[in-house]
PDB file of N, CA, C and O in Angstrom:
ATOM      1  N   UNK A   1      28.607  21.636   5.374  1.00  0.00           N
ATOM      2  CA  UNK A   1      28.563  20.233   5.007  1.00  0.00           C
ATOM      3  C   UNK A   1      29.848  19.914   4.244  1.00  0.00           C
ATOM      4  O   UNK A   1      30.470  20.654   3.481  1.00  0.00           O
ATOM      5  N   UNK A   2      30.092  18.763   4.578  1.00  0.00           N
ATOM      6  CA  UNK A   2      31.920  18.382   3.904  1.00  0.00           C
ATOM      7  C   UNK A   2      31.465  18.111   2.501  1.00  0.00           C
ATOM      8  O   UNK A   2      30.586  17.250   2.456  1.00  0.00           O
ATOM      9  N   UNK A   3      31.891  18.703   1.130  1.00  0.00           N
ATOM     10  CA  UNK A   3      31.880  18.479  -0.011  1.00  0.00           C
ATOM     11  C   UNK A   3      31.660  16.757  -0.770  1.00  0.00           C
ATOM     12  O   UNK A   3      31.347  16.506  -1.934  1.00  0.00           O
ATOM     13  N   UNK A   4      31.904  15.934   0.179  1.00  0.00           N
ATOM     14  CA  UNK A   4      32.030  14.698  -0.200  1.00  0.00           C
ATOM     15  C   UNK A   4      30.612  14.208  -0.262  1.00  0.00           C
ATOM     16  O   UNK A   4      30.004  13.512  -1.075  1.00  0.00           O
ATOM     17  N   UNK A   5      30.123  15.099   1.428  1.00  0.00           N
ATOM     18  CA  UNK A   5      28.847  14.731   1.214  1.00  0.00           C
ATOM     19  C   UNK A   5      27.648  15.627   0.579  1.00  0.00           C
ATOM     20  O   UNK A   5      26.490  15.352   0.263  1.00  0.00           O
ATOM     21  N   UNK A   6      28.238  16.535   0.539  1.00  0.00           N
ATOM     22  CA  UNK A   6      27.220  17.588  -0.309  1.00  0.00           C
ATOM     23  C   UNK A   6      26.904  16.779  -1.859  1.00  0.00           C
ATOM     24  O   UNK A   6      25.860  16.838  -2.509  1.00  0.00           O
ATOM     25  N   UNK A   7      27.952  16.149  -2.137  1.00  0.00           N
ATOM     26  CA  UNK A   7      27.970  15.710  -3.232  1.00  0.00           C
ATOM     27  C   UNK A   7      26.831  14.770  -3.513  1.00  0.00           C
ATOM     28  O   UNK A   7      25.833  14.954  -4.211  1.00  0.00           O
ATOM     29  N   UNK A   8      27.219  13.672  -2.781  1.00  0.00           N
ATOM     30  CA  UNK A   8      26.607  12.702  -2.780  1.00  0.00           C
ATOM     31  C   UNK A   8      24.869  12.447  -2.759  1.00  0.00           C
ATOM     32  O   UNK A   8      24.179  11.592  -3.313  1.00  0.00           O
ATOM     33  N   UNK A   9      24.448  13.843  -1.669  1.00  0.00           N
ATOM     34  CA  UNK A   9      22.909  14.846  -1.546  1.00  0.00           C
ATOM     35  C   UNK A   9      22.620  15.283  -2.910  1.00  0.00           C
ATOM     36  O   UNK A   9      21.565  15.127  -3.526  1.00  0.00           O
ATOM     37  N   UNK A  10      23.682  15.842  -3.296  1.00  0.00           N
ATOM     38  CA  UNK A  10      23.380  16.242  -4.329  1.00  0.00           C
ATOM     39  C   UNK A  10      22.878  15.033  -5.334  1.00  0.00           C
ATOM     40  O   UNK A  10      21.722  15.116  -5.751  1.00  0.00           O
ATOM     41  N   UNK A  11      23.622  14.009  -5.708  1.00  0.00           N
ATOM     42  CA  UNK A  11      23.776  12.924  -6.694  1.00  0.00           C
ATOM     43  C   UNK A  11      22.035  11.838  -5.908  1.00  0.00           C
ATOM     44  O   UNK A  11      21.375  10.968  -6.478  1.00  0.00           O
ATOM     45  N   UNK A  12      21.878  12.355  -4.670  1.00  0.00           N
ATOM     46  CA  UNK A  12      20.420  11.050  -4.613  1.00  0.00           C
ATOM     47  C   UNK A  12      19.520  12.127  -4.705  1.00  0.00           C
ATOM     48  O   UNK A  12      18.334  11.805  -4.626  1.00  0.00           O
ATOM     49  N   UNK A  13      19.914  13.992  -4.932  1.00  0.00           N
ATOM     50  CA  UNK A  13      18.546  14.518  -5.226  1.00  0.00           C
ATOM     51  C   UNK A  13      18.260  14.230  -7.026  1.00  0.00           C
ATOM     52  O   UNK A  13      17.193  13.853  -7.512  1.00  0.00           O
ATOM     53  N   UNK A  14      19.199  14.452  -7.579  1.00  0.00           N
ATOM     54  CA  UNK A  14      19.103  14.080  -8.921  1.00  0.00           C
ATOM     55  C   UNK A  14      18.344  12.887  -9.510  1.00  0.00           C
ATOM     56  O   UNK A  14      17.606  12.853 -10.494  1.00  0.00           O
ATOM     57  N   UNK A  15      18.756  11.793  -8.552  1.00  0.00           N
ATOM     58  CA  UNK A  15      18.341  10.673  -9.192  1.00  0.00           C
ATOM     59  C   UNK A  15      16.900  10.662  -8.425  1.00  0.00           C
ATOM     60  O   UNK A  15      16.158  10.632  -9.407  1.00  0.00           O
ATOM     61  N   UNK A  16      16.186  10.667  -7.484  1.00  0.00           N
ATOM     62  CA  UNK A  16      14.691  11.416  -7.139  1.00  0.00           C
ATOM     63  C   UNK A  16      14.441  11.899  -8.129  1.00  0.00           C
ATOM     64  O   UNK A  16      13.757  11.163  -8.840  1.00  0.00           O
ATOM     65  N   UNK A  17      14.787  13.275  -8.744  1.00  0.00           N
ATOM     66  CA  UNK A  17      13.568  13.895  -9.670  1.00  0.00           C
ATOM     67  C   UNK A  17      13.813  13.311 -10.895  1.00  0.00           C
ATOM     68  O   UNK A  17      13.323  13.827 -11.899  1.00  0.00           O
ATOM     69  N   UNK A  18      14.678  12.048 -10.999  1.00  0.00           N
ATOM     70  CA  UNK A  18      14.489  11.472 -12.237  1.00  0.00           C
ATOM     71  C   UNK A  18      13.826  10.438 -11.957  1.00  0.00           C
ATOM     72  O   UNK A  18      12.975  10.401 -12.846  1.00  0.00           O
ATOM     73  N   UNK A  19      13.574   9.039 -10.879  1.00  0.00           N
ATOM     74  CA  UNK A  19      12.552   8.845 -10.482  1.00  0.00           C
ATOM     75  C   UNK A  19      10.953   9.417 -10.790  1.00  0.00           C
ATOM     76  O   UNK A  19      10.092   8.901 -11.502  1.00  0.00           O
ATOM     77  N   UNK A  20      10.892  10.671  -9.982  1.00  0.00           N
ATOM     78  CA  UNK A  20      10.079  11.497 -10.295  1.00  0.00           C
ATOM     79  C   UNK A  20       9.078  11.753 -11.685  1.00  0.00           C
ATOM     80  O   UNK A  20       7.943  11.366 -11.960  1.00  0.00           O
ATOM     81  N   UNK A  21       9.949  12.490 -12.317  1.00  0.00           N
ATOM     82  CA  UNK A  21      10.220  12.427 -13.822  1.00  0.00           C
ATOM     83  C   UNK A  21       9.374  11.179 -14.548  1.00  0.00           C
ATOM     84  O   UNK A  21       8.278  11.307 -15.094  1.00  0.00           O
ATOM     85  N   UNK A  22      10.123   9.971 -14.428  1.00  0.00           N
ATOM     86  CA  UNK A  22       9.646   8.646 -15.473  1.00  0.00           C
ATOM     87  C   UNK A  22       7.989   8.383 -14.742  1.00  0.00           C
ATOM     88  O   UNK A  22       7.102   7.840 -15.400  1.00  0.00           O
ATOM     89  N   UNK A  23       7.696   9.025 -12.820  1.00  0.00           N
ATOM     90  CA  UNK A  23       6.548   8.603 -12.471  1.00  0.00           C
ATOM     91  C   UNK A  23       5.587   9.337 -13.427  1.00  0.00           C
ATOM     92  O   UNK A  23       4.715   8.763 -14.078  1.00  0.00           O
ATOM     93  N   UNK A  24       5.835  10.684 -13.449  1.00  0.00           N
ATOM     94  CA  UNK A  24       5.545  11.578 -13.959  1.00  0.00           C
ATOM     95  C   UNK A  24       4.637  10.784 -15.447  1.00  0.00           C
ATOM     96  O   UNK A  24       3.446  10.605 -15.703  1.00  0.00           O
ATOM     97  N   UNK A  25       5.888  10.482 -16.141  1.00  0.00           N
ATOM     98  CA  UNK A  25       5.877  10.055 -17.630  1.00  0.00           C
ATOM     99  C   UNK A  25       4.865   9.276 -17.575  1.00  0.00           C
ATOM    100  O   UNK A  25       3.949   9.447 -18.379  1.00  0.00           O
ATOM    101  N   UNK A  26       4.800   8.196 -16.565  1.00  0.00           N
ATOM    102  CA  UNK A  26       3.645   7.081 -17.034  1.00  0.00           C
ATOM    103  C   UNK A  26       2.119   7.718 -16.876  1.00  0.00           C
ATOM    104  O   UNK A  26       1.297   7.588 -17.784  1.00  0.00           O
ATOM    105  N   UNK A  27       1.807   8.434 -15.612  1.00  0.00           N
ATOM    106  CA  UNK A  27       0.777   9.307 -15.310  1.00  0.00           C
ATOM    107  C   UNK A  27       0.290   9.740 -16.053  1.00  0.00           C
ATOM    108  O   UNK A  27      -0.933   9.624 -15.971  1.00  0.00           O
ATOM    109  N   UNK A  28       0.868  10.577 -17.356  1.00  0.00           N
ATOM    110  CA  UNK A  28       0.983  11.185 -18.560  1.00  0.00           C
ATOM    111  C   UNK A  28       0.188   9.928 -19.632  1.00  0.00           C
ATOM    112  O   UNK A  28      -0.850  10.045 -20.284  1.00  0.00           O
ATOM    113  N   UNK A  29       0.735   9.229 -19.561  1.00  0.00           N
ATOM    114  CA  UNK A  29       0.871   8.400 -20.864  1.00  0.00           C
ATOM    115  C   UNK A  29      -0.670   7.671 -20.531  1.00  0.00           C
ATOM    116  O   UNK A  29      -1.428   7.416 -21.466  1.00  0.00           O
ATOM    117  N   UNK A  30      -1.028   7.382 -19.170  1.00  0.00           N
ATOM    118  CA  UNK A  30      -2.147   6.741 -18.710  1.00  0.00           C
ATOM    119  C   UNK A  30      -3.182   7.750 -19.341  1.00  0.00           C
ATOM    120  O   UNK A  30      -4.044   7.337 -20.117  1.00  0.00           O
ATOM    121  N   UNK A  31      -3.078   9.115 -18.984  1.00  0.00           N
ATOM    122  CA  UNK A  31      -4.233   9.982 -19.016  1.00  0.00           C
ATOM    123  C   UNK A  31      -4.330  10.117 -20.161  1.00  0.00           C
ATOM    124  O   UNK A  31      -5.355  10.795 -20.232  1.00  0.00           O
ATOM    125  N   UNK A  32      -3.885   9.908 -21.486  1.00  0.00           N
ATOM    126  CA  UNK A  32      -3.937  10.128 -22.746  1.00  0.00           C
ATOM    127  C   UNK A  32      -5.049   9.083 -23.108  1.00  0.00           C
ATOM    128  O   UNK A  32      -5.702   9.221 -24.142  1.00  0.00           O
ATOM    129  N   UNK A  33      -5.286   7.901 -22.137  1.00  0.00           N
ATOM    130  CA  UNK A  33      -6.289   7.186 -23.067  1.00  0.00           C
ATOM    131  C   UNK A  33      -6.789   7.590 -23.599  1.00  0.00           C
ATOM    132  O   UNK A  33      -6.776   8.813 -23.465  1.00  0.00           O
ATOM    133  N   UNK A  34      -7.911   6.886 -24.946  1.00  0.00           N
ATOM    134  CA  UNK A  34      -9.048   7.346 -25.439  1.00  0.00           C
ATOM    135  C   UNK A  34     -10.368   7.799 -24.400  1.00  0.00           C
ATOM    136  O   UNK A  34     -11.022   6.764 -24.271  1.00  0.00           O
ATOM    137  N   UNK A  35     -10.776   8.481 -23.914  1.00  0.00           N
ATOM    138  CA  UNK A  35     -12.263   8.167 -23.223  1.00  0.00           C
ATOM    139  C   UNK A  35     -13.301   7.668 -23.705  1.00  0.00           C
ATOM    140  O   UNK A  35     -13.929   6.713 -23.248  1.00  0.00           O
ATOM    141  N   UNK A  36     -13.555   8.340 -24.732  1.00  0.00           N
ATOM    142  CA  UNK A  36     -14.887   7.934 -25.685  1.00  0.00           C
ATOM    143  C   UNK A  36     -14.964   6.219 -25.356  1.00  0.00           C
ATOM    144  O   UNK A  36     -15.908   5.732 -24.733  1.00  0.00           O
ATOM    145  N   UNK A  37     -13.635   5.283 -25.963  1.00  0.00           N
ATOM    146  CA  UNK A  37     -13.595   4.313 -25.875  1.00  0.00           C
ATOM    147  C   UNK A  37     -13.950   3.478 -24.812  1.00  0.00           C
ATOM    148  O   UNK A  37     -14.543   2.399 -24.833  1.00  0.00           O
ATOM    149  N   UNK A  38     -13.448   4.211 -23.763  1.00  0.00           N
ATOM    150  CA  UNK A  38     -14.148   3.466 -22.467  1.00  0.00           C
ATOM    151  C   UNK A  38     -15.555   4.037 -22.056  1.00  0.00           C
ATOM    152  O   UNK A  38     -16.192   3.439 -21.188  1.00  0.00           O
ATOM    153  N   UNK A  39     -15.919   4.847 -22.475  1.00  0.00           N
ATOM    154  CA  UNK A  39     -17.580   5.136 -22.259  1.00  0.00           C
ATOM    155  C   UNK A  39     -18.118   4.324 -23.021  1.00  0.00           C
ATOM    156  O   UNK A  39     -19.059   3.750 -22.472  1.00  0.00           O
ATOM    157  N   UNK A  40     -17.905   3.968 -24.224  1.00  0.00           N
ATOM    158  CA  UNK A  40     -18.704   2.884 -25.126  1.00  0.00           C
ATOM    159  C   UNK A  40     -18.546   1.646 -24.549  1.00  0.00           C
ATOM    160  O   UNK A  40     -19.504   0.935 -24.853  1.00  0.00           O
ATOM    161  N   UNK A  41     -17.584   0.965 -23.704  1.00  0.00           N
ATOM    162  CA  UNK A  41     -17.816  -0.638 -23.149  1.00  0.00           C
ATOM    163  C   UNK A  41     -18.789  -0.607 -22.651  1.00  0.00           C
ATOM    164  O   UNK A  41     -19.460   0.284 -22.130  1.00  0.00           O
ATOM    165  N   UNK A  42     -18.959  -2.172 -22.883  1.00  0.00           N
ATOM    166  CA  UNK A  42     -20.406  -2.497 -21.426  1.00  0.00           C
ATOM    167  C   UNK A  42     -19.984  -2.765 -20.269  1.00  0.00           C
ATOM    168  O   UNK A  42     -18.779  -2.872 -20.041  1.00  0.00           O
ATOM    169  N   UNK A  43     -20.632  -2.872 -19.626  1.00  0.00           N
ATOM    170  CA  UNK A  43     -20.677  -2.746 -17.987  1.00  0.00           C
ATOM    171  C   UNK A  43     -19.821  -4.179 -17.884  1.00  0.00           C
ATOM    172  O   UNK A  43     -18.629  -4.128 -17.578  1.00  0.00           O
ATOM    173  N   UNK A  44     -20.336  -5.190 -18.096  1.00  0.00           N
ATOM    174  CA  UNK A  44     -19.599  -6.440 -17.822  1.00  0.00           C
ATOM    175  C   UNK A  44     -17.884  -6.324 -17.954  1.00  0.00           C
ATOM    176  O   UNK A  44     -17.164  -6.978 -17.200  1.00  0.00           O
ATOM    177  N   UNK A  45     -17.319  -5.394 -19.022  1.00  0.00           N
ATOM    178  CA  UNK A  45     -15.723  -5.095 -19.388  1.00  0.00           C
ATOM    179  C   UNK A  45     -15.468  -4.665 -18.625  1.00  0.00           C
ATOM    180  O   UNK A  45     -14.498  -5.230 -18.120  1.00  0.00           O
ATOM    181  N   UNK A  46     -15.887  -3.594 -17.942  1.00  0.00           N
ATOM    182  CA  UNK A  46     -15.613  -2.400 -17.022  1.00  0.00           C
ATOM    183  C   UNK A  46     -15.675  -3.258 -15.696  1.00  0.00           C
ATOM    184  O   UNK A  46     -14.668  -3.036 -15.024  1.00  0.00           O
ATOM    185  N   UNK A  47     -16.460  -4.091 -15.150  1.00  0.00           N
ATOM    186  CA  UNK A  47     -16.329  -4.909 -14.170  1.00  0.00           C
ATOM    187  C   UNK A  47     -15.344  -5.515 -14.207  1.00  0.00           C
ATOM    188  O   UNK A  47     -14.481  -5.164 -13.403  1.00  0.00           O
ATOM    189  N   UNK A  48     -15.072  -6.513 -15.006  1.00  0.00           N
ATOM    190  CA  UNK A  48     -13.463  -7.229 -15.299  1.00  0.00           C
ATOM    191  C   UNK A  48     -12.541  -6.558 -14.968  1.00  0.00           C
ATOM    192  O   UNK A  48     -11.706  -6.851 -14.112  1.00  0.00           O
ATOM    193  N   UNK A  49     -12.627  -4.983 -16.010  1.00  0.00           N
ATOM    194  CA  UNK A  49     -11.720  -4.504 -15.962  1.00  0.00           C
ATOM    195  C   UNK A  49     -10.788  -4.441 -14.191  1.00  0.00           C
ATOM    196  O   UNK A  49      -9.732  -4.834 -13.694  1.00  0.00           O
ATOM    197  N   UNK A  50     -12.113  -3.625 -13.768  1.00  0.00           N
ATOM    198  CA  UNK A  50     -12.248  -3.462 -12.169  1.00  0.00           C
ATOM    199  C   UNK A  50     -11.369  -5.081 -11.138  1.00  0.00           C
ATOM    200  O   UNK A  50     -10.607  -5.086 -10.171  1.00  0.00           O
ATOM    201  N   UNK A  51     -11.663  -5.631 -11.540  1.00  0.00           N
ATOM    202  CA  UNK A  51     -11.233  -6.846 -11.111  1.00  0.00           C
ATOM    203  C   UNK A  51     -10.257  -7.425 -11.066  1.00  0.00           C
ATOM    204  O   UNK A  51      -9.866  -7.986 -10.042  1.00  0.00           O
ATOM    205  N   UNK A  52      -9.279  -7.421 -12.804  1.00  0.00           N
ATOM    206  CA  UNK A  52      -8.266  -7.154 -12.752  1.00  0.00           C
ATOM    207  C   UNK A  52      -7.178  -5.999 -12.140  1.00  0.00           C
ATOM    208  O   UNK A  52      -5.966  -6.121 -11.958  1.00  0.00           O
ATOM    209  N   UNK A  53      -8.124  -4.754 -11.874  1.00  0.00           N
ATOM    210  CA  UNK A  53      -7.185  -4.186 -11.526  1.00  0.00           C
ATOM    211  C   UNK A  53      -6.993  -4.191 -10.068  1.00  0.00           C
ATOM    212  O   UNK A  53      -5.991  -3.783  -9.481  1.00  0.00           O
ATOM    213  N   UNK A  54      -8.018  -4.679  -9.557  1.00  0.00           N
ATOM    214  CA  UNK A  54      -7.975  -4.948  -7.911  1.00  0.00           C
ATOM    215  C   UNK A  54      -7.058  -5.731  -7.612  1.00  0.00           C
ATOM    216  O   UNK A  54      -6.082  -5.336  -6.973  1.00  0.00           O
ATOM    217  N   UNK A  55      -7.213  -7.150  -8.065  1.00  0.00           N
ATOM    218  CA  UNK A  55      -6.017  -8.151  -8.410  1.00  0.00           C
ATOM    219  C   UNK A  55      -4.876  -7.677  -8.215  1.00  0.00           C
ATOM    220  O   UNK A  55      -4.268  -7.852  -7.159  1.00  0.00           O
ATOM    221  N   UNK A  56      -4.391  -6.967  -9.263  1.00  0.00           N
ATOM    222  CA  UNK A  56      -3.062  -6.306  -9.671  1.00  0.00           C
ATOM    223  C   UNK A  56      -3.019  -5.352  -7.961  1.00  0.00           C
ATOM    224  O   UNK A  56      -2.168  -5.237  -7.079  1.00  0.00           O
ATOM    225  N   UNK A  57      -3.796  -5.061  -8.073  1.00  0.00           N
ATOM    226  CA  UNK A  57      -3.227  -3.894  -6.577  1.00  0.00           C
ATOM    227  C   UNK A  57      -2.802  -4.329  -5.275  1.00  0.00           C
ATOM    228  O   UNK A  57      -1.803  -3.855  -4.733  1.00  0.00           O
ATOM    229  N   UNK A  58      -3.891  -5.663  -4.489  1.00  0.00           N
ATOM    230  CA  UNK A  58      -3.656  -6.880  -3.835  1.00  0.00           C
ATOM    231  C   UNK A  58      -2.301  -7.463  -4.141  1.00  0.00           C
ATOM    232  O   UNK A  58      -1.517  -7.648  -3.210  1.00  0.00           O
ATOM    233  N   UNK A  59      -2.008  -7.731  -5.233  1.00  0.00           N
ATOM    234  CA  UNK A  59      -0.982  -8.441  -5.041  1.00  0.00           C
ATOM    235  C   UNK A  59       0.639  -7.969  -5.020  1.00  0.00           C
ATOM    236  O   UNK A  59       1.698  -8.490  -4.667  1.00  0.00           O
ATOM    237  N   UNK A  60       0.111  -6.352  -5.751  1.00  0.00           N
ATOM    238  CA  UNK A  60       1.869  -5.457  -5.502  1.00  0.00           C
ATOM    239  C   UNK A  60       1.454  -5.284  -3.686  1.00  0.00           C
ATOM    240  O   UNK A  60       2.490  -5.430  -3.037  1.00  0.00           O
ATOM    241  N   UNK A  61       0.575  -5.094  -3.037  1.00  0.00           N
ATOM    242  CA  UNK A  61       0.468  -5.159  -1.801  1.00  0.00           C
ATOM    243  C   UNK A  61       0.472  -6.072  -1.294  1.00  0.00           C
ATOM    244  O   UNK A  61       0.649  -5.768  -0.114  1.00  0.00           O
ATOM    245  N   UNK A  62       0.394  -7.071  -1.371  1.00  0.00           N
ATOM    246  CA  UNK A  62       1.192  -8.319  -0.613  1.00  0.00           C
ATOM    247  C   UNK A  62       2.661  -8.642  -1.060  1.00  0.00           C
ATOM    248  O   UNK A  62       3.302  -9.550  -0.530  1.00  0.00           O
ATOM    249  N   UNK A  63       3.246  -7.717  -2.232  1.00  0.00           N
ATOM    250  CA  UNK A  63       4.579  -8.396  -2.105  1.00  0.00           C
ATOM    251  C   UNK A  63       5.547  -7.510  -1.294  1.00  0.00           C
ATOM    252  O   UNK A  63       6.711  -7.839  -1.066  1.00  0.00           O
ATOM    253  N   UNK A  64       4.868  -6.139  -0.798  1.00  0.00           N
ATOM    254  CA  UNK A  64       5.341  -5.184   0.274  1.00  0.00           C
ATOM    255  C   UNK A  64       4.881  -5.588   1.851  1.00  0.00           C
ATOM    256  O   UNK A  64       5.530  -5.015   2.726  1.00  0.00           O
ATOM    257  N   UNK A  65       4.379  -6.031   2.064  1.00  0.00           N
ATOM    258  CA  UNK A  65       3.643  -6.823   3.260  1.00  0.00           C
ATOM    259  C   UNK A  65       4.383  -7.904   3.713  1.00  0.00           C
ATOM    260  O   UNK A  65       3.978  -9.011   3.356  1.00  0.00           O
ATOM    261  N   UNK A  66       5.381  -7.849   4.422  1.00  0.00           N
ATOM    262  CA  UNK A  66       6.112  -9.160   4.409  1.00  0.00           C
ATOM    263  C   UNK A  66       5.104 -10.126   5.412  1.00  0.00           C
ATOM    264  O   UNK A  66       4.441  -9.790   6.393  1.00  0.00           O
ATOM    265  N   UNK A  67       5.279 -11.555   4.709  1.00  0.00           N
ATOM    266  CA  UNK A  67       4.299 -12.414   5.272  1.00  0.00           C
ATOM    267  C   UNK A  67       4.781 -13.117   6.703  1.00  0.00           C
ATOM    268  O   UNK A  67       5.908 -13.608   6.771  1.00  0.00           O
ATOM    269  N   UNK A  68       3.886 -13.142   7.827  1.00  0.00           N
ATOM    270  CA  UNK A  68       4.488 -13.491   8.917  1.00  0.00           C
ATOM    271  C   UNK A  68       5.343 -15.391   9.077  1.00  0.00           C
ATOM    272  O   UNK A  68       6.176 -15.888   9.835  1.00  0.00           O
ATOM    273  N   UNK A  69       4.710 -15.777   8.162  1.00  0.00           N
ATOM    274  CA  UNK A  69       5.509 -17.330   8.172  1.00  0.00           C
ATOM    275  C   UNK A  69       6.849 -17.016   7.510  1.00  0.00           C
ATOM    276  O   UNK A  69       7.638 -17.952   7.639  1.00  0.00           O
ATOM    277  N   UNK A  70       7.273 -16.099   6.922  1.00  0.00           N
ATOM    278  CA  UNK A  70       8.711 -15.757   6.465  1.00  0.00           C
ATOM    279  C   UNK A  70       9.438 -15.307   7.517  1.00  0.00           C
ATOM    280  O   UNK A  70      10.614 -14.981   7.360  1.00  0.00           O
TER     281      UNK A  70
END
């Protein structure tokens, strides 16, 4: 492989496992919740909760979905 481009392989594997890395970080930071805390809500929070997070998921998936009237 010509050095120019070895390089360059080299420089987008780096920036991947730093990618990687920060995915890593949040995964981390999620699983630290309290549990206890969320075993003590009531059901009605935990539904919301659920709701919002469906929301949130729907809609990073529709902004990857390109829409056919565009």
């Amino acid at each position: 492989m010509h050095p120019i481009i070895e390089r360059d392989v080299m420089h987008a594997r780096v920036a991947d496992q730093h990618r990687q890395a920060e995915r890593d970080r949040i995964v981390r930071a999620a699983s630290r919740t309290p549990r206890a805390r969320q075993e003590k809500r009531r059901p009605n929070l935990m539904l919301s909760r659920m709701a919002v997070l469906a929301r949130r998921a729907l809609a990073s998936l529709s902004a990857l979905i390109p829409s056919p009237t565009r």
